[in-house]
PDB file with one MODEL, atoms N, CA, C and O in Angstrom:
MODEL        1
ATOM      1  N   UNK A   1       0.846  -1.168   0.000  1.00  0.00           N
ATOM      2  CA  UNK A   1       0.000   0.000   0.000  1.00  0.00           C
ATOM      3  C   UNK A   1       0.895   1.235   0.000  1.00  0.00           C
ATOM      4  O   UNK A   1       1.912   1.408   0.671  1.00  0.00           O
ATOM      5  N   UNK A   2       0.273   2.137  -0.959  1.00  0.00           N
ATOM      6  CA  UNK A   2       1.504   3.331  -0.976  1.00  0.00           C
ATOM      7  C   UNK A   2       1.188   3.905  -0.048  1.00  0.00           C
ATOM      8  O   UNK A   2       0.133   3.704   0.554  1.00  0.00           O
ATOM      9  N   UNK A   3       2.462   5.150   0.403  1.00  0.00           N
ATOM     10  CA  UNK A   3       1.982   6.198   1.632  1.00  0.00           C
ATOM     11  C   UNK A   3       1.253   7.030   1.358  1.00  0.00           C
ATOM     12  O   UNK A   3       0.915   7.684   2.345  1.00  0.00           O
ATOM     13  N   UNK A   4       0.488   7.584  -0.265  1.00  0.00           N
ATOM     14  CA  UNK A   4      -0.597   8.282  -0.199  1.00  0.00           C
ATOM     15  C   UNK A   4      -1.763   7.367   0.032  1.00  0.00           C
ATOM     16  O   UNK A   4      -2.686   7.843   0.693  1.00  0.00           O
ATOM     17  N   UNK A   5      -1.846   6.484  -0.279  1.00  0.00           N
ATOM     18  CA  UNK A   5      -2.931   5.827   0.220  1.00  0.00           C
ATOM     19  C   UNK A   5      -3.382   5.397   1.321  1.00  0.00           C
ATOM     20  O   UNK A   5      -4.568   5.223   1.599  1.00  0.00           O
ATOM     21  N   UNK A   6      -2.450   5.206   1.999  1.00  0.00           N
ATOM     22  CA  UNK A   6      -2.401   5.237   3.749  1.00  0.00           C
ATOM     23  C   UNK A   6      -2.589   6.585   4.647  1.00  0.00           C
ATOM     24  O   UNK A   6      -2.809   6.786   5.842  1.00  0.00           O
ATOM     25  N   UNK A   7      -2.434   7.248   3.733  1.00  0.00           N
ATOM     26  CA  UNK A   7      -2.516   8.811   4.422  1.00  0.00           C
ATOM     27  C   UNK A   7      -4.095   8.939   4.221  1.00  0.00           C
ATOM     28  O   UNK A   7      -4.840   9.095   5.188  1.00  0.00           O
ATOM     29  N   UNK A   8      -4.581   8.860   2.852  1.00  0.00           N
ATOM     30  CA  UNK A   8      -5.500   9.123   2.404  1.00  0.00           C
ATOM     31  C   UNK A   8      -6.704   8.192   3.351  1.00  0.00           C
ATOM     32  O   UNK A   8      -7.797   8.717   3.566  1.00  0.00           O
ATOM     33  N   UNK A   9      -6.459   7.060   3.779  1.00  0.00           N
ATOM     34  CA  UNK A   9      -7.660   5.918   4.296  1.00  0.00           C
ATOM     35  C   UNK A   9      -7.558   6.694   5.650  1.00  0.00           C
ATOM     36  O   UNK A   9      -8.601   7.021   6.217  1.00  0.00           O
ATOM     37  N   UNK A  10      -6.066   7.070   6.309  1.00  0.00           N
ATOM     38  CA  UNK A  10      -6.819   7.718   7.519  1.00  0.00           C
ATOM     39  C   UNK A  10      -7.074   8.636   8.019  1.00  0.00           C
ATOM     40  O   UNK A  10      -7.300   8.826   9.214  1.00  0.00           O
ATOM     41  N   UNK A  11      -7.072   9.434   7.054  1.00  0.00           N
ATOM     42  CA  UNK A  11      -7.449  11.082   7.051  1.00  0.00           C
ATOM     43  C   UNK A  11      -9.446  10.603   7.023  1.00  0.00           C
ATOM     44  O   UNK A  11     -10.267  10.798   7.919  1.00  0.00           O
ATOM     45  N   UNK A  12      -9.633  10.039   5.819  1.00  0.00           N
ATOM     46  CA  UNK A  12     -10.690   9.272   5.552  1.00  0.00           C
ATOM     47  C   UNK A  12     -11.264   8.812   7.519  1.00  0.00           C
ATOM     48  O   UNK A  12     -12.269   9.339   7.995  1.00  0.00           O
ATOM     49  N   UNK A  13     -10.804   8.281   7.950  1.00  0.00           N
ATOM     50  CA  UNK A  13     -11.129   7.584   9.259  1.00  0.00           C
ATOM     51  C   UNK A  13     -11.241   8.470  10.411  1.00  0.00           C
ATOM     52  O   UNK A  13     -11.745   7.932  11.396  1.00  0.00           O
ATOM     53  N   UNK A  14     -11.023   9.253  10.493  1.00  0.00           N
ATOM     54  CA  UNK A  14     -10.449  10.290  11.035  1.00  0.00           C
ATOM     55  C   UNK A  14     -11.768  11.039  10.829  1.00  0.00           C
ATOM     56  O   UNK A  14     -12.653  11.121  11.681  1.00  0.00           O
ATOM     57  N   UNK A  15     -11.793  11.432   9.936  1.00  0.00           N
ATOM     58  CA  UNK A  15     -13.085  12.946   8.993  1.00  0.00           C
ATOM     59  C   UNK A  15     -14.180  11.903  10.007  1.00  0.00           C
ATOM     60  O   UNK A  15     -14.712  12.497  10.945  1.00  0.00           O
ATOM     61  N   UNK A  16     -14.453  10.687   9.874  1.00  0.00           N
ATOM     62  CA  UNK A  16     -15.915   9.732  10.106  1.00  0.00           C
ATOM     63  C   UNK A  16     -16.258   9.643  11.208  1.00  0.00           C
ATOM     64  O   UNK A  16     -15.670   9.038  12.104  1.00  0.00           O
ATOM     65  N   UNK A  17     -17.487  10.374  11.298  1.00  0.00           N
ATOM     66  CA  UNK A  17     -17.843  10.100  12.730  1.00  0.00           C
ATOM     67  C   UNK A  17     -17.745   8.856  13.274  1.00  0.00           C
ATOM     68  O   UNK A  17     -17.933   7.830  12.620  1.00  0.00           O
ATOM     69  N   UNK A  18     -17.416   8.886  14.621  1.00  0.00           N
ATOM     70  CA  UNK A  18     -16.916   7.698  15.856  1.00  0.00           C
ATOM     71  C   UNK A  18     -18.201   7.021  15.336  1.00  0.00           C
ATOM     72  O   UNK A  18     -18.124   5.894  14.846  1.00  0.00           O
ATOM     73  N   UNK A  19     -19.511   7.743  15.437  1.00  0.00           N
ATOM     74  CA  UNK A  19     -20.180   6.727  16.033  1.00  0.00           C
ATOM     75  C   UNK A  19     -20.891   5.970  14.569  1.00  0.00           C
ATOM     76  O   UNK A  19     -21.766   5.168  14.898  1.00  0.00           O
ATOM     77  N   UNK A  20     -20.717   6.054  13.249  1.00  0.00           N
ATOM     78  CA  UNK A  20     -20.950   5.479  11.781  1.00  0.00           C
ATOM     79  C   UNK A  20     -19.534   4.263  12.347  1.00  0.00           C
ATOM     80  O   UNK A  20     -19.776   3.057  12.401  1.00  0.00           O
ATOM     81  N   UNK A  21     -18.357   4.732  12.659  1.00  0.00           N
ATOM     82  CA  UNK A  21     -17.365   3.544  12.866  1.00  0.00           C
ATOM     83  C   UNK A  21     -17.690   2.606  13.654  1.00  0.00           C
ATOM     84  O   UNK A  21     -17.240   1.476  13.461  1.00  0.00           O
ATOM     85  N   UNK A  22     -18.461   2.853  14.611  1.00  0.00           N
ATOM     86  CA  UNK A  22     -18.701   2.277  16.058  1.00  0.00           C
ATOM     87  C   UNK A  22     -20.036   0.831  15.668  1.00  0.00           C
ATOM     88  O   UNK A  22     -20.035  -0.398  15.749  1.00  0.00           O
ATOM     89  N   UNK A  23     -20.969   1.845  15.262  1.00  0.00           N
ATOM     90  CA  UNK A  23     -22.195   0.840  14.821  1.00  0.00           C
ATOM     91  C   UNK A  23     -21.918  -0.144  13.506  1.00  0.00           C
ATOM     92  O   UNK A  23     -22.560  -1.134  13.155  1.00  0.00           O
ATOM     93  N   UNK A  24     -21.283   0.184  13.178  1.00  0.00           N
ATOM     94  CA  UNK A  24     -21.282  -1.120  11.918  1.00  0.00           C
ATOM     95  C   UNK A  24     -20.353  -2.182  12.502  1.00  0.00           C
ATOM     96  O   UNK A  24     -19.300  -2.018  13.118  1.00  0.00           O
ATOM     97  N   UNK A  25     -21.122  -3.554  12.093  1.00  0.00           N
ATOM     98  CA  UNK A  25     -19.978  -4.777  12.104  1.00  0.00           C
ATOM     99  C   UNK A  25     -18.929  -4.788  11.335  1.00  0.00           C
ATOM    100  O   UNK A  25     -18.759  -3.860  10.544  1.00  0.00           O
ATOM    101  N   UNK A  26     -18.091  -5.765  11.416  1.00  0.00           N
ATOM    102  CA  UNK A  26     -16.575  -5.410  11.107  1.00  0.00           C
ATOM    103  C   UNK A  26     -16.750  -5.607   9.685  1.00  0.00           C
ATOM    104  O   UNK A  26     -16.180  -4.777   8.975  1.00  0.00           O
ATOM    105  N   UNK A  27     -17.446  -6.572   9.075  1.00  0.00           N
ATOM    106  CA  UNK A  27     -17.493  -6.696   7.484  1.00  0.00           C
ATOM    107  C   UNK A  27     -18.218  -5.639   6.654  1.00  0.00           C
ATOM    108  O   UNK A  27     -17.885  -5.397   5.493  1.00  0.00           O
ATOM    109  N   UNK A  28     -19.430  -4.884   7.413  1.00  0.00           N
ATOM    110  CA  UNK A  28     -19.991  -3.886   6.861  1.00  0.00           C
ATOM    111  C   UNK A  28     -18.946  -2.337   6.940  1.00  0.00           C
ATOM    112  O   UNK A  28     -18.927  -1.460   6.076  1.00  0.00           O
ATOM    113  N   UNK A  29     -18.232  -2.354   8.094  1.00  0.00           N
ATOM    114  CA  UNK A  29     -17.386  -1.243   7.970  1.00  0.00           C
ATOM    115  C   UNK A  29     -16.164  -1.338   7.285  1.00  0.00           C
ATOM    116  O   UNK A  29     -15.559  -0.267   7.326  1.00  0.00           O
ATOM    117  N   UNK A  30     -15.465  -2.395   6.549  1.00  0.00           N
ATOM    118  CA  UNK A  30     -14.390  -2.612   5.716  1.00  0.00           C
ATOM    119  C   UNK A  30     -15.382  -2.621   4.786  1.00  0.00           C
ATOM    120  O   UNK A  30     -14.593  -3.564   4.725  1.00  0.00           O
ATOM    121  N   UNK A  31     -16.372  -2.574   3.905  1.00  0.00           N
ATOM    122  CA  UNK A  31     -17.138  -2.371   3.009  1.00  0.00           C
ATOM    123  C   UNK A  31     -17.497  -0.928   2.699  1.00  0.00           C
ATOM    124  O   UNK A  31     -17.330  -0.359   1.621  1.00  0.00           O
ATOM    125  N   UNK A  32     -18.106  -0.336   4.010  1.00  0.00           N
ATOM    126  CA  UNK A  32     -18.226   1.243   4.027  1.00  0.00           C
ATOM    127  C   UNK A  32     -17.095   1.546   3.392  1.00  0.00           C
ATOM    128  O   UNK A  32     -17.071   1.795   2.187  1.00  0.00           O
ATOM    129  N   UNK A  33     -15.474   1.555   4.577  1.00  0.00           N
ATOM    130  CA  UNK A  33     -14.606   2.575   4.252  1.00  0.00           C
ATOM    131  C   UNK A  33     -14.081   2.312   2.484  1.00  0.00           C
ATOM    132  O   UNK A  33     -13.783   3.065   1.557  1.00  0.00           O
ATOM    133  N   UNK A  34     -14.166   0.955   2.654  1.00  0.00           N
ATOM    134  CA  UNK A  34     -13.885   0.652   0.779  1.00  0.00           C
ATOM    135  C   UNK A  34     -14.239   1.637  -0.198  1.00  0.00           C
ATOM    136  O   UNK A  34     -13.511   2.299  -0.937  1.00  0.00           O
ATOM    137  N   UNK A  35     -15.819   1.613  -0.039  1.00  0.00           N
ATOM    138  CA  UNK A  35     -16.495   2.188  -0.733  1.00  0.00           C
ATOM    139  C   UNK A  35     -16.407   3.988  -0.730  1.00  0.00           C
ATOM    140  O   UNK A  35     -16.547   4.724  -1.707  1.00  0.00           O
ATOM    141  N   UNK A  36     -16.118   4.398   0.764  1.00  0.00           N
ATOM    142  CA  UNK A  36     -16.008   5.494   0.747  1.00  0.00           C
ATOM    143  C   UNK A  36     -14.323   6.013   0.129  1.00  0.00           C
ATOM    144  O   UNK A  36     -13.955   7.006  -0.500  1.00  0.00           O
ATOM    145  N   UNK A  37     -13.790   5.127   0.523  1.00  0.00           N
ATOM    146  CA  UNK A  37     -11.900   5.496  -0.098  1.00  0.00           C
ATOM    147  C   UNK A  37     -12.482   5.540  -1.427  1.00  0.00           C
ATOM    148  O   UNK A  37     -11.928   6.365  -2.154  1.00  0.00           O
ATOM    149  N   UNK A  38     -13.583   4.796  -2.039  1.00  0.00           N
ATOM    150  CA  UNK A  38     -13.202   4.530  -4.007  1.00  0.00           C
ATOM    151  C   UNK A  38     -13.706   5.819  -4.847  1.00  0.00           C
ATOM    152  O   UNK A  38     -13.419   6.198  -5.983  1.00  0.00           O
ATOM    153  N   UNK A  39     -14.703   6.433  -3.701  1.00  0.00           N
ATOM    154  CA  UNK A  39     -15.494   7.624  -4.011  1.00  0.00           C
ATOM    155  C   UNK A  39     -14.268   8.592  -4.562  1.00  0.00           C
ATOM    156  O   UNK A  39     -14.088   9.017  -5.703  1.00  0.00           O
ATOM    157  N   UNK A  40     -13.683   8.745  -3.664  1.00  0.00           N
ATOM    158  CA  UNK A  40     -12.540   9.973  -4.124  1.00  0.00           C
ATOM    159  C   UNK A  40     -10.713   9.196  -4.783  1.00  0.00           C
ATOM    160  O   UNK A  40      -9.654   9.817  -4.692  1.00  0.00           O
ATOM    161  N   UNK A  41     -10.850   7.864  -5.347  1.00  0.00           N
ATOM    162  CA  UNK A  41      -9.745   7.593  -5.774  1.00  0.00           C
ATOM    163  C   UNK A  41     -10.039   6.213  -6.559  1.00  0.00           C
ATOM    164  O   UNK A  41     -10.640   5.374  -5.887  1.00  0.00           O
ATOM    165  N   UNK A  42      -9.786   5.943  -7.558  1.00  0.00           N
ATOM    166  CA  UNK A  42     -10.549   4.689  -8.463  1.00  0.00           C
ATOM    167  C   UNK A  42      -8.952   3.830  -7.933  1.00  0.00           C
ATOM    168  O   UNK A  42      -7.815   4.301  -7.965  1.00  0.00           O
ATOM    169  N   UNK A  43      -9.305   2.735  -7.566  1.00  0.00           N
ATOM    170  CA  UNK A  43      -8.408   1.515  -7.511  1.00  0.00           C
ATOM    171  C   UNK A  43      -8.023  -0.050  -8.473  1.00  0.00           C
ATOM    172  O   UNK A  43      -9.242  -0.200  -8.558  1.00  0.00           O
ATOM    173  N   UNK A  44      -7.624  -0.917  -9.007  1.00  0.00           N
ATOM    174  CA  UNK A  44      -7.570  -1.622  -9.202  1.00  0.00           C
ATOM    175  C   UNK A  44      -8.197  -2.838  -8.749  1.00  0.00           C
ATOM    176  O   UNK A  44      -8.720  -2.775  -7.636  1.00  0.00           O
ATOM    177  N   UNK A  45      -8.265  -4.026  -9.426  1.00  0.00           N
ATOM    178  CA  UNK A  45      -8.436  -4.966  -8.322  1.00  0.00           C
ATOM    179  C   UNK A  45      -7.324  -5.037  -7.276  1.00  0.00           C
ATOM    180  O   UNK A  45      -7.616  -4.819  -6.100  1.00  0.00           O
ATOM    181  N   UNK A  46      -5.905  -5.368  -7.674  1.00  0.00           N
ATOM    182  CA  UNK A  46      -5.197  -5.818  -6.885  1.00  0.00           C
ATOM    183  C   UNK A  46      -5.136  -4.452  -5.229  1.00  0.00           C
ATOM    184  O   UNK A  46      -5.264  -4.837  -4.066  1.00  0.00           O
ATOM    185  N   UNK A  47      -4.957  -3.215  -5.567  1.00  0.00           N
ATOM    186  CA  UNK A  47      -5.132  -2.064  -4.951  1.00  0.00           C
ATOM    187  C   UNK A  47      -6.360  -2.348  -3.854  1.00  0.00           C
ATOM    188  O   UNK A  47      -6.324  -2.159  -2.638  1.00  0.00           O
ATOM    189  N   UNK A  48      -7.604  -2.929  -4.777  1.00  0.00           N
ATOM    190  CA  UNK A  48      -8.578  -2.785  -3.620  1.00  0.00           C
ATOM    191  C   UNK A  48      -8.474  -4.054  -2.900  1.00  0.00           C
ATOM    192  O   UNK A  48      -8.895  -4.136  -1.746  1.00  0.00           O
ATOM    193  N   UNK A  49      -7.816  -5.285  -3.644  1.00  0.00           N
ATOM    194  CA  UNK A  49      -7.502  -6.175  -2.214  1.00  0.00           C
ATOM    195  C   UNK A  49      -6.826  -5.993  -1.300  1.00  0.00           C
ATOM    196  O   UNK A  49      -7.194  -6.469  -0.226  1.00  0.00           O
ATOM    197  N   UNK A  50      -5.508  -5.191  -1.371  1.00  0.00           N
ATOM    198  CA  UNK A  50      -4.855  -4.552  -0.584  1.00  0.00           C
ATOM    199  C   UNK A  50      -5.626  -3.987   0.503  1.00  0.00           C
ATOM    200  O   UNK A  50      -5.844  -4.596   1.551  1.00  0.00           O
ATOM    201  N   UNK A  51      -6.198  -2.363   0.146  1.00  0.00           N
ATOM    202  CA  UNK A  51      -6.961  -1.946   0.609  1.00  0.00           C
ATOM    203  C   UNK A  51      -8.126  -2.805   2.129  1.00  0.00           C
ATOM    204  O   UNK A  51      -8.106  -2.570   3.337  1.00  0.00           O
ATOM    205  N   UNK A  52      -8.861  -3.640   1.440  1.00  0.00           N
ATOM    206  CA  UNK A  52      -9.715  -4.604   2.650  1.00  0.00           C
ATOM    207  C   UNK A  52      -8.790  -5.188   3.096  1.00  0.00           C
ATOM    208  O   UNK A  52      -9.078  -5.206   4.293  1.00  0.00           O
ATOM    209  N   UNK A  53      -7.736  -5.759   2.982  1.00  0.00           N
ATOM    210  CA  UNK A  53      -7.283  -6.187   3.574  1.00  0.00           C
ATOM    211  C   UNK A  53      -6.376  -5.734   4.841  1.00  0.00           C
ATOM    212  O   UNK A  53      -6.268  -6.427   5.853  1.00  0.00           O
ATOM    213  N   UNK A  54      -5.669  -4.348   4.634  1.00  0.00           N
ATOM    214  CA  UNK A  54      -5.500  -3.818   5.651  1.00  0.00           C
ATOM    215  C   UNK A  54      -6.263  -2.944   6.683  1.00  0.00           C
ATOM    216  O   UNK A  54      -6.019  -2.685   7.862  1.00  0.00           O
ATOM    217  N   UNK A  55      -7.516  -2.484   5.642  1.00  0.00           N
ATOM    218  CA  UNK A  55      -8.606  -2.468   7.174  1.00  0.00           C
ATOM    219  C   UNK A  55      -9.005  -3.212   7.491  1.00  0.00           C
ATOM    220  O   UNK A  55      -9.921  -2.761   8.179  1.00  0.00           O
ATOM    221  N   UNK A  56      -9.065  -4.800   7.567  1.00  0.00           N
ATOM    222  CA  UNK A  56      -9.531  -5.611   8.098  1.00  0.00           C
ATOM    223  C   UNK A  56      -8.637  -5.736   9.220  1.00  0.00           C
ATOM    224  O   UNK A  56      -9.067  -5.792  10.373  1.00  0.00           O
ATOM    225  N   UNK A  57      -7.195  -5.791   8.885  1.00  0.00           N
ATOM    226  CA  UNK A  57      -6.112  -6.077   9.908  1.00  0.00           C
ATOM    227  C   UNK A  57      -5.896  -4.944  10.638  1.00  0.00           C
ATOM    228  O   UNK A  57      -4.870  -4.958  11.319  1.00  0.00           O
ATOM    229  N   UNK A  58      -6.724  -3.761  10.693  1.00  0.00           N
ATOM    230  CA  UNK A  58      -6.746  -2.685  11.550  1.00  0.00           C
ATOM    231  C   UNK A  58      -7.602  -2.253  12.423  1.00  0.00           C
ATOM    232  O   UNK A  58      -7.628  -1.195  13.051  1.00  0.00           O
ATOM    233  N   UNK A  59      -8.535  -3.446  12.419  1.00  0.00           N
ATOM    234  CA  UNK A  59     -10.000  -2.780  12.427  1.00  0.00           C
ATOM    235  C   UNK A  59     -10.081  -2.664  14.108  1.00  0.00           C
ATOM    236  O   UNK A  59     -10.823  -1.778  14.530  1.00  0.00           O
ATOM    237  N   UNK A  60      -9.517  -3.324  14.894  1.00  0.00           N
ATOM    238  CA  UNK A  60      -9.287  -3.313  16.542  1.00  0.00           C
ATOM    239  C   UNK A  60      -8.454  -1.879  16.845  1.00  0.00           C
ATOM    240  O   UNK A  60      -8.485  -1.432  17.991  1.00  0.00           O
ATOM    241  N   UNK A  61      -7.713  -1.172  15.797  1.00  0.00           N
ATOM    242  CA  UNK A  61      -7.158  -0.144  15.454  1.00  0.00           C
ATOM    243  C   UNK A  61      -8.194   1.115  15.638  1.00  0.00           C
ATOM    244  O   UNK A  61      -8.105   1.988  16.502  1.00  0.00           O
ATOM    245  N   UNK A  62      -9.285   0.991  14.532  1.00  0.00           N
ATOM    246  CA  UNK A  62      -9.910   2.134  14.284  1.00  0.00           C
ATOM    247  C   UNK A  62     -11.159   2.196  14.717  1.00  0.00           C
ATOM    248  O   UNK A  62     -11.742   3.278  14.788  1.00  0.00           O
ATOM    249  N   UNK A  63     -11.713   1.079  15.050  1.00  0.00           N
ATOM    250  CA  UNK A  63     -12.799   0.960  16.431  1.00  0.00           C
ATOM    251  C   UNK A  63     -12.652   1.462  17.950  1.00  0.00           C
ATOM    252  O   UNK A  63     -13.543   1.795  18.732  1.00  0.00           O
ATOM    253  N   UNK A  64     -11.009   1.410  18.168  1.00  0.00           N
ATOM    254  CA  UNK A  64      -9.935   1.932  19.408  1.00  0.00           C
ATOM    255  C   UNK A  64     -10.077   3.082  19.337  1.00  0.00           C
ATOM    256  O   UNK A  64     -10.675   3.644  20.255  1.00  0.00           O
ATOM    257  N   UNK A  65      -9.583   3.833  18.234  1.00  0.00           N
ATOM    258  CA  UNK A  65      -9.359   5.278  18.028  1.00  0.00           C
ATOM    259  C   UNK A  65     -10.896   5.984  17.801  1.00  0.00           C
ATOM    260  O   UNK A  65     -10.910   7.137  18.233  1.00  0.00           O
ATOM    261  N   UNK A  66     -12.009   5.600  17.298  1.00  0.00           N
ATOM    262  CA  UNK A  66     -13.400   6.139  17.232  1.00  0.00           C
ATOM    263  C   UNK A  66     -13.795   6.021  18.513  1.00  0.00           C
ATOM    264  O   UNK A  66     -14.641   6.793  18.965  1.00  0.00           O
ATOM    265  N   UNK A  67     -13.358   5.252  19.101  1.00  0.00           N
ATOM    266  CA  UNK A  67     -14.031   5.687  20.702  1.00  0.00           C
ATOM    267  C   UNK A  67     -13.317   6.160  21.804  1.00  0.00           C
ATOM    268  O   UNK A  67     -13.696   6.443  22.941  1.00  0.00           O
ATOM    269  N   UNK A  68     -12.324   6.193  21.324  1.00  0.00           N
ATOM    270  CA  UNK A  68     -11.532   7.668  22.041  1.00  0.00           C
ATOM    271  C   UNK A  68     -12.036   9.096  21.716  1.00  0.00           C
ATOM    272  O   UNK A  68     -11.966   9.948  22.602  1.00  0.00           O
ATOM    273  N   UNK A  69     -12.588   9.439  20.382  1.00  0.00           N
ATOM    274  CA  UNK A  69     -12.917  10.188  20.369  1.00  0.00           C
ATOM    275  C   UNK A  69     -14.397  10.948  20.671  1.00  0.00           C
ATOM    276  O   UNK A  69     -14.505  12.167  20.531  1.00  0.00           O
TER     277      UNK A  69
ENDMDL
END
């Protein structure tokens, strides 16, 4: 995953309200943010497997950080 794209997913995470992060299950919110990253950047396949795949492996990450805030 490049570093604009990593910048970009958590700037993305960040902007989203806690509580849209909070209420969705883990497969519907790696679906959301998918969908919301593709809105503002067209990906590949291989890009968007990437992509789910590291919010999946983050997701104890950004469920952590939405309810801190």
């Amino acid at each position: 995953m490049s570093p604009s794209m990593l910048h970009q997913l958590w700037s993305l995470i960040e902007n989203t309200q806690a509580s849209i992060i909070l209420s969705l299950d883990d497969t519907t919110l790696v679906q959301w943010l998918d969908r919301e990253f593709r809105l503002s950047r067209s990906l590949d396949n291989t890009e968007r497997d990437v992509l789910k795949n590291y919010i999946q492996s983050r997701i104890s990450l950004i469920r952590d950080l939405a309810a801190q805030r």
